[in-house]
C-alpha positions in Angstrom: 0.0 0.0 0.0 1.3 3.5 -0.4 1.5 6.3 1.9 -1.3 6.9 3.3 -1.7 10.5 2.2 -4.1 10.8 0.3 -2.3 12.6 -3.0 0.2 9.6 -3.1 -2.6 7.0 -3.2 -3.8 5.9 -6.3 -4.8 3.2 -8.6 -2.1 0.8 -9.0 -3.9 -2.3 -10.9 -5.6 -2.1 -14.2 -9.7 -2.3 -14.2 -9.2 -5.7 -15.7 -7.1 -6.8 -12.7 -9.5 -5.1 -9.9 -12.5 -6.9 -12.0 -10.8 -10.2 -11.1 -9.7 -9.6 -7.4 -13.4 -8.9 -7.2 -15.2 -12.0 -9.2 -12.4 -14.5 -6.9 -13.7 -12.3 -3.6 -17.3 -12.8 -4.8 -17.2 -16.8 -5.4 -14.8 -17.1 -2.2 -17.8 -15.3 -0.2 -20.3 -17.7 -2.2 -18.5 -20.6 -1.1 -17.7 -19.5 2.4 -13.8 -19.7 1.5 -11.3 -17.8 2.7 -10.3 -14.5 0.4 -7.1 -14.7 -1.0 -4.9 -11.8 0.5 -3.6 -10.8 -2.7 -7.2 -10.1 -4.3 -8.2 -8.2 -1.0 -4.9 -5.9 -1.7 -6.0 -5.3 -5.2 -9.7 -4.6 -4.3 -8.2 -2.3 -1.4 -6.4 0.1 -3.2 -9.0 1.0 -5.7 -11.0 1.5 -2.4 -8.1 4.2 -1.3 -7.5 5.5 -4.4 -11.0 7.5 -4.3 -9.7 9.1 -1.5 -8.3 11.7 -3.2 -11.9 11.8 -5.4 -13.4 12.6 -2.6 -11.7 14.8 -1.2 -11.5 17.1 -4.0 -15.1 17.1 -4.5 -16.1 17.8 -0.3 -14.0 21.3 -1.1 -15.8 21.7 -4.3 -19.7 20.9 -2.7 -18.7 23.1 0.6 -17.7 26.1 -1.0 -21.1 26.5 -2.7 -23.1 26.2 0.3 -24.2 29.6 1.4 -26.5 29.3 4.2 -26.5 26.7 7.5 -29.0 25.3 6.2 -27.9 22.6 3.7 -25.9 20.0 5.9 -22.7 17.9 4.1 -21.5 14.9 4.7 -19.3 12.4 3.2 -18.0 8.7 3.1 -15.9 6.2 1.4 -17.6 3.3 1.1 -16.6 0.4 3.6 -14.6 -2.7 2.2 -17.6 -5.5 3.8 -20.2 -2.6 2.2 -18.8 -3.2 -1.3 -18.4 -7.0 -1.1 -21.9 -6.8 -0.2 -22.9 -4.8 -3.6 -20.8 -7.2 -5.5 -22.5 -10.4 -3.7 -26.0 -9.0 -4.8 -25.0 -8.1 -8.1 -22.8 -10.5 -9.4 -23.1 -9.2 -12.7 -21.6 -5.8 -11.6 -17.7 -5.3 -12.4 -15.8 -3.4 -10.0 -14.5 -0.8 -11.9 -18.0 0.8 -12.7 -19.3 0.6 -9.4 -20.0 4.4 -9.3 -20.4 5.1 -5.6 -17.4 3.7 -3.5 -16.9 7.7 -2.7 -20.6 9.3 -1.5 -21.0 13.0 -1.2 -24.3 13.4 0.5 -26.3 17.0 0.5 -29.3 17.7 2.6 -31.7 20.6 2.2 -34.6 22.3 3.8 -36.7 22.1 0.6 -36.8 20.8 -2.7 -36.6 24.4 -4.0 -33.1 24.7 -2.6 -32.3 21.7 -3.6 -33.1 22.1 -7.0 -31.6 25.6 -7.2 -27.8 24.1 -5.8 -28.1 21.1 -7.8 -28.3 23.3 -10.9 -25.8 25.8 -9.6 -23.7 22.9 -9.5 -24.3 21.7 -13.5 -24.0 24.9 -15.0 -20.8 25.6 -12.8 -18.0 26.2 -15.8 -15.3 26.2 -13.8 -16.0 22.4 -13.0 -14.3 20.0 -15.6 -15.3 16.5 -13.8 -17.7 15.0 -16.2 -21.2 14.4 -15.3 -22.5 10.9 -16.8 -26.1 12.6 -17.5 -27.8 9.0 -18.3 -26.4 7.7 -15.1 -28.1 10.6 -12.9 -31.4 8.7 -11.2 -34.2 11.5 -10.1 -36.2 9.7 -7.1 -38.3 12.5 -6.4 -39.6 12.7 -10.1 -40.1 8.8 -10.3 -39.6 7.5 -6.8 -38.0 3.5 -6.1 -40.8 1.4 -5.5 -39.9 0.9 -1.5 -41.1 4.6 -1.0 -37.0 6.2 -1.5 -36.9 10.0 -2.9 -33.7 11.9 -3.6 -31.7 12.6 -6.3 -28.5 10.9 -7.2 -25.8 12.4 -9.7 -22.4 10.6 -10.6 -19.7 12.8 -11.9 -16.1 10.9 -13.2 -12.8 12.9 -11.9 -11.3 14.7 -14.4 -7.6 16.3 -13.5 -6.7 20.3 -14.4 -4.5 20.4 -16.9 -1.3 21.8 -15.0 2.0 20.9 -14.8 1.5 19.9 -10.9 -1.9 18.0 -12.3 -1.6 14.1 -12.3 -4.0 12.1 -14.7 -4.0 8.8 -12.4 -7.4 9.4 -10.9 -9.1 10.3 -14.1 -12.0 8.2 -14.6 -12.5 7.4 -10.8 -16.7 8.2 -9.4 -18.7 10.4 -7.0 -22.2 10.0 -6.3 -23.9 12.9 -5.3 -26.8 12.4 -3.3 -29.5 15.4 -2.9 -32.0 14.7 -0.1 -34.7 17.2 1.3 -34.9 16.8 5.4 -38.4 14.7 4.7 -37.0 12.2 2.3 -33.7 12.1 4.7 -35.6 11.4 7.5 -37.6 8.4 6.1 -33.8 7.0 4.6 -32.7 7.1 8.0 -35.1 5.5 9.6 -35.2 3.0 7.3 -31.6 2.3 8.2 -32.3 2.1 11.6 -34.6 -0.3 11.2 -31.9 -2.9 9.1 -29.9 -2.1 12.3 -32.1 -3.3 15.2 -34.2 -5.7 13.4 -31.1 -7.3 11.3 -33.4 -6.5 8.1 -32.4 -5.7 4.2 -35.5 -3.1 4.1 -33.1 -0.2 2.4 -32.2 -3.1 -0.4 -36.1 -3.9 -1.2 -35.4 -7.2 0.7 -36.7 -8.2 4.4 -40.1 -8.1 5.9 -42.8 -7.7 3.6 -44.8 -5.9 6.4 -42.0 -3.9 6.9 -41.5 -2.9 3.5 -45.4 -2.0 3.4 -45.1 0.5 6.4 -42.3 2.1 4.9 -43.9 2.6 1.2 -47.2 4.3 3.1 -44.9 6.7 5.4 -43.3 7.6 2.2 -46.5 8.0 0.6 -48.2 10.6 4.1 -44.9 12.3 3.9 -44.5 13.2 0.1 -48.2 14.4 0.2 -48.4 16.3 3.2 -44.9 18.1 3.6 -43.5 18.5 -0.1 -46.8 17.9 -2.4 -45.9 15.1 -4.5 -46.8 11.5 -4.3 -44.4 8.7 -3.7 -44.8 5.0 -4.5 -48.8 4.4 -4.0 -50.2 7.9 -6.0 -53.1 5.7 -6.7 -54.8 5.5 -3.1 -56.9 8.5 -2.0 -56.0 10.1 1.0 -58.4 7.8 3.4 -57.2 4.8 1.3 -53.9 5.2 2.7 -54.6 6.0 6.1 -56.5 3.1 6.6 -53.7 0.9 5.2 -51.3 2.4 7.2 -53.7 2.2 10.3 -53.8 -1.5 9.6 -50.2 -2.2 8.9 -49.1 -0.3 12.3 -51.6 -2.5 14.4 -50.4 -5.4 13.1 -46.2 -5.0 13.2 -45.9 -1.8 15.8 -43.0 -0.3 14.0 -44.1 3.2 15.0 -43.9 2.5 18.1 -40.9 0.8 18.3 -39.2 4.4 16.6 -41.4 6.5 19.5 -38.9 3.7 22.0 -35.8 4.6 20.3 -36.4 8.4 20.9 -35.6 8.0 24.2 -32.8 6.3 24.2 -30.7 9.6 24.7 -32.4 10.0 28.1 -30.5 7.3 29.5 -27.2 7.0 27.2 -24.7 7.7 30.0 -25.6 4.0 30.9 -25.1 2.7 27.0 -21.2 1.4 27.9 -21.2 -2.0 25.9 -21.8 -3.0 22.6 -25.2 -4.0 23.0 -27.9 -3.0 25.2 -31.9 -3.7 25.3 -34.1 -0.7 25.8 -37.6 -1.4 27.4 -40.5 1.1 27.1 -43.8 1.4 27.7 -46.3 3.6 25.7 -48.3 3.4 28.5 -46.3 5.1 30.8 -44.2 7.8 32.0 -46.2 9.7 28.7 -44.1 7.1 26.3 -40.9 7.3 28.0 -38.0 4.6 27.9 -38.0 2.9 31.4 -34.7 0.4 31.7 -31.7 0.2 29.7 -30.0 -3.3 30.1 -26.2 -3.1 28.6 -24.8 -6.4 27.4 -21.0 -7.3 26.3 -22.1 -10.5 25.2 -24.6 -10.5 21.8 -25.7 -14.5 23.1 -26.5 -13.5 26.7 -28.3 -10.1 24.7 -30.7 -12.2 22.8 -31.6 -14.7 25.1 -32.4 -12.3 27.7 -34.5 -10.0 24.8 -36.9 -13.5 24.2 -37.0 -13.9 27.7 -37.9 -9.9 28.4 -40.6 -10.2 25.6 -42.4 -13.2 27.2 -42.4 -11.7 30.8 -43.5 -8.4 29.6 -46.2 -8.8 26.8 -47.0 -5.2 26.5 -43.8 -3.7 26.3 -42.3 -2.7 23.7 -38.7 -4.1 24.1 -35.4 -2.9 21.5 -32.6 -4.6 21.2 -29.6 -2.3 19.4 -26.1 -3.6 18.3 -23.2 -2.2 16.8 -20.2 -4.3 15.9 -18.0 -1.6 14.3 -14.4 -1.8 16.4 -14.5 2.1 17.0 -18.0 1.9 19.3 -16.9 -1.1 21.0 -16.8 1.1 24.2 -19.9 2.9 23.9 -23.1 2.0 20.9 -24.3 5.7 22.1 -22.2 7.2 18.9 -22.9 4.4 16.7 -26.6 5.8 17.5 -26.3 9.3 18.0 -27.2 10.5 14.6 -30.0 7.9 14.1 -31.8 9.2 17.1 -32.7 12.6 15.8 -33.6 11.6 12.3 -35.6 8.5 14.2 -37.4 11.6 16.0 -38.1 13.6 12.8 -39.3 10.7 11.3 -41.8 9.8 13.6 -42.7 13.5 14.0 -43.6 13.6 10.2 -45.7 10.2 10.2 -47.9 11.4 13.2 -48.2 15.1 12.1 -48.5 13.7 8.7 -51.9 11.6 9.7 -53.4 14.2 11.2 -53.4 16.4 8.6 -55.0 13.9 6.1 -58.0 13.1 8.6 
């Protein structure tokens, strides 16, 4: 590997060669083998080598945002996260998977959205090249599981310049626009894969689940940013009922109302795991015990045993098993708490004004 700054790292193996590692990675995964070290290397590098990508393009997106409004983030997208891609679609080469570097863009409204977003495409200082028939819009045709947002993907193109190097050329950004509605439905969606071990943000899971999220999608579109989302053809009271029925039945409302007060008690969150018991009949909906556990076995078998003594409760069990929130899951969490919050706000708010 080379240095690790950022400007020295770059891609070292042809796209035929990081194609390979990855096709060997994918049928070692398949067949529960072990990955060969050498592929893992190759595979590694390209991974690093849209460092640099990204970097370039978090100064570029920063420097247009003019009001506190707009919030930025960005990520590289972890190695297990892209073996998962390739493992799902095992017709995908490596090479043109377009979003191992993720700029992400979140805005008040759609207007402002749509205002930077075109900023952006008519910017001429801006050589990277935007692949036009790659760009999805999700708010204009929403994914049938209920996501909206807009996704662009721009290939790096180097200044010319005789400090200028041409070894990233060719490497991809996604940029991904979200309004705070459609962020807060993504997130919770996420959260939800995360405590319940579901797929739901890959179409794949619960089929319940699935339906609860398309109709939230559906209340918020209508009510907050006047568009439909994935089920335009139920009337209002078509949709409330369905989402009436679906939340009687699986409770997954009320599981988010339980996870909005976690932060009440997070001081006691030290281990990797913890279940969180609350009671919507109590304490006006407040969480009531936190129970931290070290060990995921001892975890479970005390969250089947919890369910069973307390029938009405509704009981959480959260987990993270990233290395840097093996002392506390309260920042593995922290984030996914206030969107969680928003969510819920927007679902409730959302029903009442389309009685």
């Amino acid at each position: 590997m080379q240095n690790s700054d950022r400007r020295l790292i770059y891609p070292t193996y042809s796209k035929e060669s990081v194609n390979k590692a990855a096709k060997a990675i994918v049928m070692a995964l398949s067949k529960q083998e072990q990955i060969n070290p050498n592929d893992e290397c190759i595979i590694e590098n390209w991974r690093a080598s849209h460092t640099h990508v990204l970097n370039t393009w978090q100064v570029i997106l920063r420097k247009r945002i003019k009001t506190a409004n707009i919030v930025f983030a960005q990520r590289l997208k972890r190695k297990n996260t892209i073996y998962d891609k390739l493992v799902r679609y095992p017709d995908m080469n490596l090479a043109r998977m377009h979003d191992i570097a993720g700029c992400r863009l979140i805005f008040k409204s759609e207007e402002e959205l749509l205002n930077y977003r075109q900023s952006l495409h008519s910017a001429k200082q801006i050589k990277h090249i935007l692949k036009t028939q790659e760009c999805k819009n999700y708010i204009v045709h929403p994914k049938k599981s209920g996501y909206r947002g807009i996704h662009d993907i721009y290939l790096y193109k180097s200044r010319q310049g005789y400090d200028r190097s041409d070894k990233w050329n060719g490497l991809s950004v996604e940029i991904q626009y979200r309004t705070i509605y459609q962020h807060a439905w993504a997130t919770a969606v996420e959260v939800v894969d995360s405590i319940d071990n579901e797929r739901l943000k890959f179409s794949e899971g619960g089929e319940k689940q699935q339906e609860f999220f398309k109709l939230a999608s559906e209340i918020i579109a209508r009510v907050y940013e006047n568009k439909t989302s994935c089920k335009p053809e139920l009337t209002d009271k078509e949709l409330l009922i369905a989402f009436n029925a679906i939340e009687q039945d699986i409770g997954l409302l009320d599981k988010l109302r339980a996870l909005k007060a976690i932060h009440k008690h997070k001081e006691k969150i030290l281990e990797k795991n913890a279940i969180i018991i609350f009671d919507a009949n109590t304490e006006n909906g407040i969480c009531t015990l936190v129970k931290p556990f070290n060990n995921l076995k001892l975890a479970n078998n005390t969250y089947f045993q919890l369910e069973k003594e307390m029938p009405t409760a509704n009981i959480v069990l959260v987990t993270s098993d990233d290395k840097k929130f093996s002392n506390s899951i309260k920042n593995a969490y922290r984030n996914y708490f206030a969107d969680t919050k928003d969510f819920t706000k927007y679902v409730e708010d959302g029903i009442n004004l389309l009685k």
